[in-house]
N, C-alpha and C positions, 0 to 999 in steps of 0.2 A: 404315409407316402413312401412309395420306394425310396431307398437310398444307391444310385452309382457313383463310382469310385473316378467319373472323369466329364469333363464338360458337355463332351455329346450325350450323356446318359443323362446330366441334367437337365438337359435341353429337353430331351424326350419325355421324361417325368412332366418337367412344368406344360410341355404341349398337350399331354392324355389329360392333367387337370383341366387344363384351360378349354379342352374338348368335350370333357366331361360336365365342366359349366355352363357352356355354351348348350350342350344338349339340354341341360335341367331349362335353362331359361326359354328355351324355341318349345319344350313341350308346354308351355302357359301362353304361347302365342295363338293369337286368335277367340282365345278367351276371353269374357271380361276380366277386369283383374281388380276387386272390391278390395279395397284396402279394410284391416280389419276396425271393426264399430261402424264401418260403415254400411245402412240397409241393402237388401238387392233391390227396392223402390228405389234408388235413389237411380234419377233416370242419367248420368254421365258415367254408369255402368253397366247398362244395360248393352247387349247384342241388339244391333237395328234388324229392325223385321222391315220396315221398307226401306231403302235406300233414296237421295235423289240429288241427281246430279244437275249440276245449275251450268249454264254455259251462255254468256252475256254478251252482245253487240250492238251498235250504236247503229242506227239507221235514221232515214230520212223519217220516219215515225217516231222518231226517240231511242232511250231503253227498251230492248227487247231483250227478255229473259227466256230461255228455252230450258225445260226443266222435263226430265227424267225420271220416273219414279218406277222405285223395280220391287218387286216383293221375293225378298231374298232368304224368305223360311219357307217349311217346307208342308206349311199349310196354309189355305185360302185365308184371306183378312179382309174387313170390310172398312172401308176407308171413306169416308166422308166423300163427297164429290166435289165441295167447294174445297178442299183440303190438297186436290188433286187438280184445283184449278180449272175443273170441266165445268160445262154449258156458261151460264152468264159470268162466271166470274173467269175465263177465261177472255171476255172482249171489256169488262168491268172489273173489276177489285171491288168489295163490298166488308172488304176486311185486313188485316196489316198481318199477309204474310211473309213480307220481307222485313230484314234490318237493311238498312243504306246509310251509307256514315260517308262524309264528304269531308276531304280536308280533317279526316279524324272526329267532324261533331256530328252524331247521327241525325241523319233527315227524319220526320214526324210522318206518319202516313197523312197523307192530305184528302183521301177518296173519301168515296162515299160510304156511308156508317149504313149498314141494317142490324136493325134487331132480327134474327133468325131465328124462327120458331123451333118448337125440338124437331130434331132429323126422324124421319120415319123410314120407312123400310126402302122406299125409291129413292132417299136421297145419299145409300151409298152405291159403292161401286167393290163387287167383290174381287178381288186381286188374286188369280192364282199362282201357286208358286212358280215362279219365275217371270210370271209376266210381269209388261212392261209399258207404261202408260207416258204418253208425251204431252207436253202442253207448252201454249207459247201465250205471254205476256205484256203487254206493256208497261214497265215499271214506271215510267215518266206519267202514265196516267194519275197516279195515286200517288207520287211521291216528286217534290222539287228539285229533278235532277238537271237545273237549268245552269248552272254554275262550270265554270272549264276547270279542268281537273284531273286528278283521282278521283275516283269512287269506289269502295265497299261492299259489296251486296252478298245478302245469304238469306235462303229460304230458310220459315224452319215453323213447324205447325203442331200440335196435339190434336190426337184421333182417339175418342174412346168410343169402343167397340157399341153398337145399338142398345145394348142390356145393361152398359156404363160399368164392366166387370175388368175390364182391360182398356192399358192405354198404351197410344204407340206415337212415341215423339220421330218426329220425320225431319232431319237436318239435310239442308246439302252442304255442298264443300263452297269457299270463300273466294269467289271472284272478285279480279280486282284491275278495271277497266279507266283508261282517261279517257275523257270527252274529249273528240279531234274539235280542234282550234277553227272557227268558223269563219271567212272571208267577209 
C-alpha cells in the first residue's frame, strides 16, 4: 500500500483500495457463486435457464396467479407443457405447483391427483431464447385459501429435458398478498 505523509493522501490510498475491492467483487456478479465442496448439481447454484414471474390478485373467482415464464439462455429448451401450466392445467391443477403458506402454516394442495404417463414429444413446448410464455391460474382451485389474511405463494417446478439428460428447476419470485375482508 502506498504510504502519504498527510490525511488527504490517506484518504485517497484507502478509496483506490476500497475501489479496487469493489471491482474484484462486481466482476463475480452475475455468476453463480458455488461455495467450495460444493457440486455444480447442486441446483441453489445454478444460472436459471427459465425464469418466472408470479404476480397474484384476489378476484371475485378467488386467487388468480398470473405467471411469466421467459427462457433467458441462449438456446431453445423444451419444457414440459403442464410445467408451463398450458392446456388443461391451466383451467385445472392436476398437480402441486405452488407453495402457499397462510399465517406462516403451509397450505397442502387439495386438487386433483393424476398419475401422468411419460411426457412424449407433443407434450412439451419449445422455448426459444427469449421468448416468453403467460399463463393464468386459479390457485383457490387446488388449494384452501379461504381463511382472511396474509398469504404466501411461490411457483416452483422441475423440467427434465425428453432424453432425462438435463434438468431445469423453474422458481418464481415470493408474493405476498391479504385476502380483502368480505362484508
Amino acid at each position: 500500500m502506498l504510504k502519504y505523509g498527510n490525511r488527504a493522501g490517506q484518504g485517497r490510498a484507502l478509496a483506490i483500495a476500497a475501489l479496487a475491492a469493489c471491482l474484484t467483487v462486481a466482476e463475480g456478479c452475475g455468476k453463480a457463486q458455488v461455495p467450495s465442496g460444493a457440486g455444480s448439481d447442486d441446483p441453489r447454484y445454478r444460472i436459471p435457464v427459465v425464469t418466472c414471474d408470479l404476480r397474484c390478485d384476489w378476484t371475485s373467482e378467488g386467487l388468480i396467479a398470473n405467471l411469466s415464464f421467459k427462457n433467458v439462455s441462449e438456446s431453445e429448451v423444451k419444457i414440459l407443457n403442464r410445467n408451463l401450466l398450458q392446456g388443461d392445467e391451466a383451467t385445472e391443477l392436476t398437480w402441486s405447483p405452488f407453495e402457499v403458506a397462510h399465517l406462516g402454516a403451509r397450505i397442502p394442495y387439495s386438487g386433483q391427483s393424476v398419475n401422468h404417463a411419460a411426457p412424449t414429444a407433443a407434450d412439451y413446448h419449445v422455448l426459444a431464447p427469449g421468448e416468453v410464455v403467460n399463463a393464468t391460474v386459479n390457485v383457490g382451485s387446488a388449494y384452501n385459501v379461504s381463511g382472511s389474511g396474509p398469504y404466501r405463494i411461490r411457483y416452483a417446478s422441475v423440467n427434465f429435458s425428453p432424453d432425462a439428460q438435463k434438468r431445469i428447476d423453474i422458481a418464481s419470485n415470493v408474493v405476498q398478498i391479504a385476502k380483502p375482508a368480505t362484508n
